[in-house]
C-alpha positions in Angstrom: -40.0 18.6 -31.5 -41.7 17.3 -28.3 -40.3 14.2 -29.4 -36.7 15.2 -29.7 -37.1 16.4 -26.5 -38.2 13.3 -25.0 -35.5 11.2 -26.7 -32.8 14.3 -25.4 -34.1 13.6 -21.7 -34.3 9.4 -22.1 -30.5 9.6 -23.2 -29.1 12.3 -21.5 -29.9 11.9 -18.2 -27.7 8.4 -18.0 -25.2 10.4 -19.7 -25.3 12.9 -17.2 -25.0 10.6 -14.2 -22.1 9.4 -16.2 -20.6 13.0 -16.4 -20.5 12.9 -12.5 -18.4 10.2 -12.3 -15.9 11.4 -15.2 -15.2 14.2 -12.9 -15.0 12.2 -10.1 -12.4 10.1 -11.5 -10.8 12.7 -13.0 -10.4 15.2 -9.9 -9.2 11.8 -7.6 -6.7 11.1 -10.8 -5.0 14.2 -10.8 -4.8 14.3 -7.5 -3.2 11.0 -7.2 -0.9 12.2 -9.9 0.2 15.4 -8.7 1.1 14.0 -5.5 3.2 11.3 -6.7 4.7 13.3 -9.3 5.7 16.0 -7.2 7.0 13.8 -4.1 9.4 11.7 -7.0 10.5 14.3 -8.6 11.4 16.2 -5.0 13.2 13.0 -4.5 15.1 13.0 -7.5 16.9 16.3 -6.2 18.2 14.1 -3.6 20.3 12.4 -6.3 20.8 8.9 -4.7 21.7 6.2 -7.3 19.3 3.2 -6.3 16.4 5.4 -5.6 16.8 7.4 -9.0 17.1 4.2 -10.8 13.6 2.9 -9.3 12.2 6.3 -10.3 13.7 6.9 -13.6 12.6 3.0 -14.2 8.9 3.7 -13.6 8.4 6.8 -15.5 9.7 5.0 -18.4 7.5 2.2 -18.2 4.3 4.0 -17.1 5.0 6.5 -19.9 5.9 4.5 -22.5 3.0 1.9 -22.5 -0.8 2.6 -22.9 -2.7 3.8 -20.1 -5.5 1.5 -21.3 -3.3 -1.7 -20.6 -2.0 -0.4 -17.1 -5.7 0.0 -16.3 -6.3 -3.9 -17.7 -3.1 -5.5 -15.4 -4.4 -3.3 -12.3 -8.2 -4.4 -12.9 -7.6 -8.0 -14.4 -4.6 -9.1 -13.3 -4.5 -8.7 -9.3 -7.4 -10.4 -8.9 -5.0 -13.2 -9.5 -2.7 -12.3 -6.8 -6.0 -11.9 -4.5 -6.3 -8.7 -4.8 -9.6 -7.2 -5.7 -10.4 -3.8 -6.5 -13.7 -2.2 -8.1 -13.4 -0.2 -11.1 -13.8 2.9 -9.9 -10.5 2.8 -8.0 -9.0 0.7 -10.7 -9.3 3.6 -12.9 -8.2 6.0 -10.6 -5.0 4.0 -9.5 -4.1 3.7 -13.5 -4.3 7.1 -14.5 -2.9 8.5 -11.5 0.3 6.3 -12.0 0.3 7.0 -15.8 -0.5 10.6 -14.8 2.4 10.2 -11.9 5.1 9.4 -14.4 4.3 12.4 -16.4 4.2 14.7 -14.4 7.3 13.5 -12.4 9.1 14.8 -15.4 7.5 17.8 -15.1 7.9 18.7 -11.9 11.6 18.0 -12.5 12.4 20.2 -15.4 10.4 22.9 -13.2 12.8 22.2 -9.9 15.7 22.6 -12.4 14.6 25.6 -13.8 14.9 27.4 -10.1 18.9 28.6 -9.8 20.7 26.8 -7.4 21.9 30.3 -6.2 18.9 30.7 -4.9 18.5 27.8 -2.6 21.8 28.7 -0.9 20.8 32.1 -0.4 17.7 31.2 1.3 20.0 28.8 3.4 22.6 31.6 4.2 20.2 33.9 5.6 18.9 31.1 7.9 16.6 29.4 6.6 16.6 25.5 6.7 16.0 23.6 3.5 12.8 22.6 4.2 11.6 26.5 4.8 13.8 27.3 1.6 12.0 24.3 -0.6 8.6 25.5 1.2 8.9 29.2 0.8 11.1 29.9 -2.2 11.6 26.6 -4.6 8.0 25.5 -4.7 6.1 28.1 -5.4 8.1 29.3 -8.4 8.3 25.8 -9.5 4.1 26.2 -9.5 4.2 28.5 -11.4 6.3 27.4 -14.0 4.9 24.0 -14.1 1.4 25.3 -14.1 0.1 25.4 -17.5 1.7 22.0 -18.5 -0.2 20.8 -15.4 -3.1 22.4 -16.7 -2.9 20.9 -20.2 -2.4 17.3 -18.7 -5.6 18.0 -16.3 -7.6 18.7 -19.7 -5.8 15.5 -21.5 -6.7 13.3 -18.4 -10.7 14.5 -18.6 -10.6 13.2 -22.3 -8.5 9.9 -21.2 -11.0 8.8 -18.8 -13.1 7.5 -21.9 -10.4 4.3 -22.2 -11.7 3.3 -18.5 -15.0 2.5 -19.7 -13.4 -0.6 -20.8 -13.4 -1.9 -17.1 -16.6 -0.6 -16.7 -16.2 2.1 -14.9 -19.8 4.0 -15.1 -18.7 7.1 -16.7 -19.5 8.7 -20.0 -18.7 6.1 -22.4 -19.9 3.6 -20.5 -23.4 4.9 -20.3 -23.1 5.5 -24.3 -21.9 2.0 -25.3 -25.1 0.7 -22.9 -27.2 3.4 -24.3 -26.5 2.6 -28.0 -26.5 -1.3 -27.4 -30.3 -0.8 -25.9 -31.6 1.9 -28.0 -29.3 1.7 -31.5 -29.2 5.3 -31.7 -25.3 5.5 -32.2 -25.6 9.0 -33.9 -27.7 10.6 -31.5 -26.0 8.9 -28.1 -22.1 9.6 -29.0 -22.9 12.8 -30.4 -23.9 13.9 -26.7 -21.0 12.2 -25.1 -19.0 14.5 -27.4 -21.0 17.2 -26.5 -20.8 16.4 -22.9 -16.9 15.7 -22.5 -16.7 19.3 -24.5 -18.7 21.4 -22.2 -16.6 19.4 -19.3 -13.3 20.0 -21.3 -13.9 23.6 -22.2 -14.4 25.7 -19.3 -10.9 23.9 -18.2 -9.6 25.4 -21.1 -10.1 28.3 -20.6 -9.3 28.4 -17.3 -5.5 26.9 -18.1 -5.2 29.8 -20.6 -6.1 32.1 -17.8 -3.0 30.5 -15.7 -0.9 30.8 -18.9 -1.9 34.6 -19.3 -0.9 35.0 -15.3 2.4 33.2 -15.9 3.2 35.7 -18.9 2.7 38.9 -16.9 5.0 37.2 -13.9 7.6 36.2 -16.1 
């Protein structure tokens, strides 16, 4: 027993220092994400042709190739161009614009589920657009798009595994180095899982808890 104990603290404690920096990335992702996604979909509303194009041409792209690849041309390939960047950023910048064109759609289904009617009311009793978009559009399109966002949050934890592949120090990283020095493959992923599930879980549960307010608003 002592000696599974001793093994549990040797492996663990890189993989908790690893833990730390999946959320990191994770929180700096989404944030990246939800910003962009929500200031191109806001866009889109505005319905001019060459910016729509542009927009409608990156959300294809990001979303249609593997994050694991956008994360290899932004980590490999600029360094080409003279433009270095450290992994940690690296892995932010390609999830949060693989995140971005996700959640650009999103965004926009949730802008066009709010009834035009009720942007020109809010404009007929005096408000200006950006006081209607403020005060009436957005927060109903929050709540709508909520638990999607919520879902894609939990995804996103689970995704940063691919940016160990830059090495990125987070989870996997630490387990691939762990398992390479110590061989104990069975033991070392088996707390990674363990760790990306009491990360993963408690996020859960909290997005069902949004869902569950949504229901009783609807």
């Amino acid at each position: 027993m002592d000696a599974f104990f001793t093994k549990l603290m040797t492996l663990g404690g890189p993989l908790l220092l690893g833990a730390g920096t999946t959320v990191a990335i994770t929180i700096s992702a989404l944030l990246v994400a939800v910003v962009l996604g929500l200031a191109l979909a806001l866009i889109r509303l505005l319905n001019i042709h060459p910016l729509n194009w542009l927009i409608a041409t990156y959300v294809e792209i990001f979303r249609n190739t593997p994050v694991l690849a956008q994360v290899f041309i932004i980590y490999f390939s600029l360094p080409y161009l003279g433009v270095n960047i450290n992994p940690f950023p690296a892995a932010v910048i390609g999830l949060g614009l693989n995140g971005g064109a996700m959640l650009t759609e999103v965004f926009r289904a949730g802008l066009n589920a709010i009834h035009f009617g009720q942007r020109e009311a809010a404009l007929s009793v005096g408000m200006t657009p950006w006081m209607s978009l403020r005060y009436i559009i957005l927060p109903q399109t929050w709540r709508i798009t909520l638990p999607p966002l919520g879902n894609y949050a939990i995804a996103l934890l689970k995704d940063t595994a691919v940016v160990s592949a830059i090495a990125a120090p987070e989870i996997m990283f630490w387990a691939r180095n762990l398992v390479t020095s110590t061989f104990e493959t069975t033991f070392v992923y088996i707390l990674a899982a363990l760790l990306y599930f009491c990360l993963s879980f408690p996020l859960a549960r909290l997005v069902d808890g949004f869902e569950r307010r949504q229901r009783a608003w609807q």
